[in-house]
Phi, psi and omega in degrees: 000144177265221158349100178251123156297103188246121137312085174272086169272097198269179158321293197233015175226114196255092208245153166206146189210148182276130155256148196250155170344317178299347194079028178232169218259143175272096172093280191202162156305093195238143185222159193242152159292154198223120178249159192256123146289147179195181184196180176296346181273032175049052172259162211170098181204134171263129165334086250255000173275303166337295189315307179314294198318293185312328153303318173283354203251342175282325211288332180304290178324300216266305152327324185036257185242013160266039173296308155305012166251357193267112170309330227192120149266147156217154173226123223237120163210177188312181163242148160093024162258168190195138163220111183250138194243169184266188176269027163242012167094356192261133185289156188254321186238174154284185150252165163333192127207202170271357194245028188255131167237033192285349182257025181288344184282340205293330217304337189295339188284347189262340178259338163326309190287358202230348155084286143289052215319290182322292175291351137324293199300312209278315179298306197271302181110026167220161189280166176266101136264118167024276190310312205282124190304022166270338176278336174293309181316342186255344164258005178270317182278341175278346175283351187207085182300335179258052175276334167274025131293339192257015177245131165261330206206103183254114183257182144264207185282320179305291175326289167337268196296345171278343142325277188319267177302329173265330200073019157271130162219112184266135145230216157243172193294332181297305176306277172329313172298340155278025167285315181095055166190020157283135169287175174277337145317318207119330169313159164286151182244101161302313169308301248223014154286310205291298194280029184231330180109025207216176173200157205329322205267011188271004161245155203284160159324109183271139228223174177239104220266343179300315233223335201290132180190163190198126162328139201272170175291125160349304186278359179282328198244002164265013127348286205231038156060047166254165162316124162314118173123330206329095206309148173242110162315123162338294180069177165259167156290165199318297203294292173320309172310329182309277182288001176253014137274340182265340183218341157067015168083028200283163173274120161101042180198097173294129185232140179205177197242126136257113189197221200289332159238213200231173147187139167255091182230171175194137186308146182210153175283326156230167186311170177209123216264161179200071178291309146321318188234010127089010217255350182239114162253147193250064206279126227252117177247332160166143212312092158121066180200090182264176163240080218239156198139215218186154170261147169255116171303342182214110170240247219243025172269350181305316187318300143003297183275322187280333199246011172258355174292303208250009181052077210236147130271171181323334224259319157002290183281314177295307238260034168207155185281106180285078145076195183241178214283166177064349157038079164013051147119326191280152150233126148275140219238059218276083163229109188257321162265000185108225192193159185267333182251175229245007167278310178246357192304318200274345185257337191303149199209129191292144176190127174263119188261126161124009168299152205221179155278343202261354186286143178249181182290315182306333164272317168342270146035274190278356189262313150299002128258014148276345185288297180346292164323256167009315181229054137248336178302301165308296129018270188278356138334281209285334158309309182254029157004304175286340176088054201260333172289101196278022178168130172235143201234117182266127161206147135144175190289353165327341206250029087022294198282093191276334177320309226279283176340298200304310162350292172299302179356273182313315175320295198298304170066045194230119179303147165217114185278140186255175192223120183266002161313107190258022186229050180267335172306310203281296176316299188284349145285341161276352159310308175303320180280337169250012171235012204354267146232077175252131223293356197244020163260312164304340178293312182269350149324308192277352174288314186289314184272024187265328168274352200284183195259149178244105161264114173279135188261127187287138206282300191313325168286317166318283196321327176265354193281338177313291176297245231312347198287291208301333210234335149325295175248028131307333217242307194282350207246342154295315178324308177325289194315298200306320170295320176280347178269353180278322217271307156114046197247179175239155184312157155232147189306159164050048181262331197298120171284134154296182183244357172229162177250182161292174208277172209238088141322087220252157173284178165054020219285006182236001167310146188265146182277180175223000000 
């Protein structure tokens, strides 16, 4: 096989690079900026004429005068976007993205209307939380009831964009689970479509994102001086895409993304329930293959925010050692965008607890990036309870920072291996399109990471991080009444998150290494 155009389309970034058989990028990476429109009312949205554009205008740049070396496109995009179109194909909305908070007020009427919350959860594999655009959809129709009439097509970012390129509207399996209205089969989930107002068949086609392609359009590919037919791959969504170069989906080897959000996951053979603390999702890579953690919403964007506070630069935050492990004492409480669990997630809010006089900027500092740590920590709590993962493996530009990294370590109390790559989305979508799912996707997983840097989490830090853990999230778990009282809510019954999940059903669990 030759050439594959592989497409990573992120928040705020649209990148495409041509790859060769080897998994390495042909000349460069090349990206368009993607800007999020927004305002105060916590809209956070992309232009769906924009989006489009930035798509052909990469894929050109990046193809140049080799369109006949290219065998293949795949393409890799966010979660948690939603667009909805008429039946002449004209978007109705913008799309969404995950940082949009304008239905977080909405969400308790949404889930009233959906009655049963827990089998929502059991059924989809995702918690009731906010952010999943089943929940915009149910505040978009009370503000307009007769609007799923005038919809033809409730897509995510995949659909939309496999539209662009095929005229087909598709998506995988992975991407679609994050509207939060897929079963854990793969189906559309009729009751809790029906209770948003809308119905099965105004959503696209779900594709098997390993092995699943469809021809790219005719006028695409005398464009761009390509072969008639050129196939486009399903693909996964970004994190996934992520994790089959960094990990090719290997069992016991946690893989996550640090950048503008965060993730923590690990291929699991079944869903994995967190009913109490609503904090674990279990996203359908295709039947009977999950990916299952959470995502964090706020990664670098605290940072981000701490160094637009306090007028700072970044090389601040890399290049000196902030304060000591436990930042005396400061805890920072980073949702700056809400949270992913149904405890503190749908109310949630940034708030630093424990300044002082004696406090300085440097705990300040380290105290917004150890919170960060904390809810990766949480994460891999309630998943693995036994401590059965022996290594979580990081890509995106966050990990940039190593101070910031030894931090995860230590939290985590996880060796983590790094990538000096910043195009590992690219790779592993183009990986994907060209091993699909077959043992030579793991392979070239192990290929690709064998060389990479290793951070050993320091034993004297583990230790404090241990303690300083405990009282963290006595602290984080006391927040709710004081947030529903911000809010003007009243408390909800059975709300207390446990401190353990079910036991960690791992894939492949009896593969031999090689």
């Amino acid at each position: 096989m030759g050439l594959i155009l592989s497409i990573d389309v992120g928040t705020t970034n649209l990148k495409a690079a041509l790859v060769d058989e080897q998994g390495r990028i042909v000349d460069a990476a090349h990206s368009i900026t993607l800007r999020i429109e927004g305002d105060a009312t916590g809209r956070a949205e992309h232009d769906p004429a924009k989006l489009r554009q930035a798509l052909l205008d990469v894929c050109r740049i990046a193809v140049g005068d080799r369109g006949r070396d290219v065998d293949k496109f795949s393409l890799t995009s966010y979660q948690f976007g939603l667009v909805l179109v008429d039946a002449e194909d004209r978007p109705l909305t913008r799309v969404s993205t995950f940082v949009d908070t304008t239905a977080q007020a909405h969400h308790a009427r949404f889930l009233e209307a959906i009655g049963d919350v827990d089998a929502m959860y059991v059924r989809t594999g995702c918690p009731p939380i906010f952010q999943y655009p089943v929940n915009r959809l149910h505040w978009l129709t009370s503000r307009d009831p007769q609007l799923p009439r005038r919809v033809a097509r409730v897509l995510d970012s995949k659909a939309f964009l496999m539209h662009v390129l095929t005229g087909e509207y598709v998506t995988d399996y992975s991407t679609a689970n994050s509207l939060g209205c897929l079963d854990i089969s793969g189906r559309w989930d009729e009751p809790i479509i029906a209770a948003v107002g809308f119905d099965v068949a105004q959503f696209p086609q779900v594709l098997n994102g390993f092995v699943d392609e469809l021809p790219l359009r005719p006028s695409l590919c005398a464009e761009l001086n390509l072969n008639p037919g050129t196939p486009v791959a399903a693909g996964l969504y970004d994190g996934a895409a992520l994790a089959a170069a960094l990990t090719g989906f290997e069992p016991r080897i946690a893989v996550g993304n640090f950048g503008t959000s965060g993730m923590f996951r690990v291929p699991t053979a079944n869903p994995v329930e967190d009913l109490e603390g609503g904090l674990i999702q279990s996203c359908l890579l295709r039947p009977g293959t999950f990916f299952t953690g959470s995502g964090i919403n706020n990664c670098t964007i605290a940072t981000n925010l701490l160094l637009n506070v306090l007028g700072l630069e970044l090389d601040y935050l890399r290049g000196r050692e902030l304060s000591i492990p436990g930042a005396n004492n400061v805890m920072t409480f980073p949702y700056f965008t809400g949270e992913r669990d149904k405890v503190i997630g749908n109310i949630g809010t940034g708030m630093v607890f424990g300044l002082g006089v004696a406090s300085t900027r440097d705990d300040l500092a380290r105290s917004f990036l150890e919170g960060v740590a904390f809810s990766f920590l949480l994460v891999k709590q309630r998943l693995d309870p036994d401590e059965e993962i022996r290594e979580l493996r990081l890509g995106g530009g966050g990990t940039a920072n190593q101070r910031w990294m030894q931090i995860m370590a230590d939290t985590l109390d996880l060796p983590i291996r790094l990538t000096d790559n910043p195009e590992m989305g690219i790779i592993g979508a183009a990986s994907l399109a060209r091993h699909g799912e077959g043992r030579d996707l793991l392979l070239n997983s192990r290929r690709i990471m064998r060389d990479a840097q290793v951070i050993e989490p320091i034993p004297a830090h583990v230790a404090v991080y241990r303690e300083v853990a405990g009282r963290y999230f006595d602290v984080r778990q006391s927040l709710r009444l004081p947030l529903l009282a911000r809010q003007g809510l009243s408390p909800l019954r059975g709300a207390r998150a446990k401190a353990v999940a079910k036991a960690l059903p791992l894939v492949r669990e009896n593969q031999q290494d090689s």
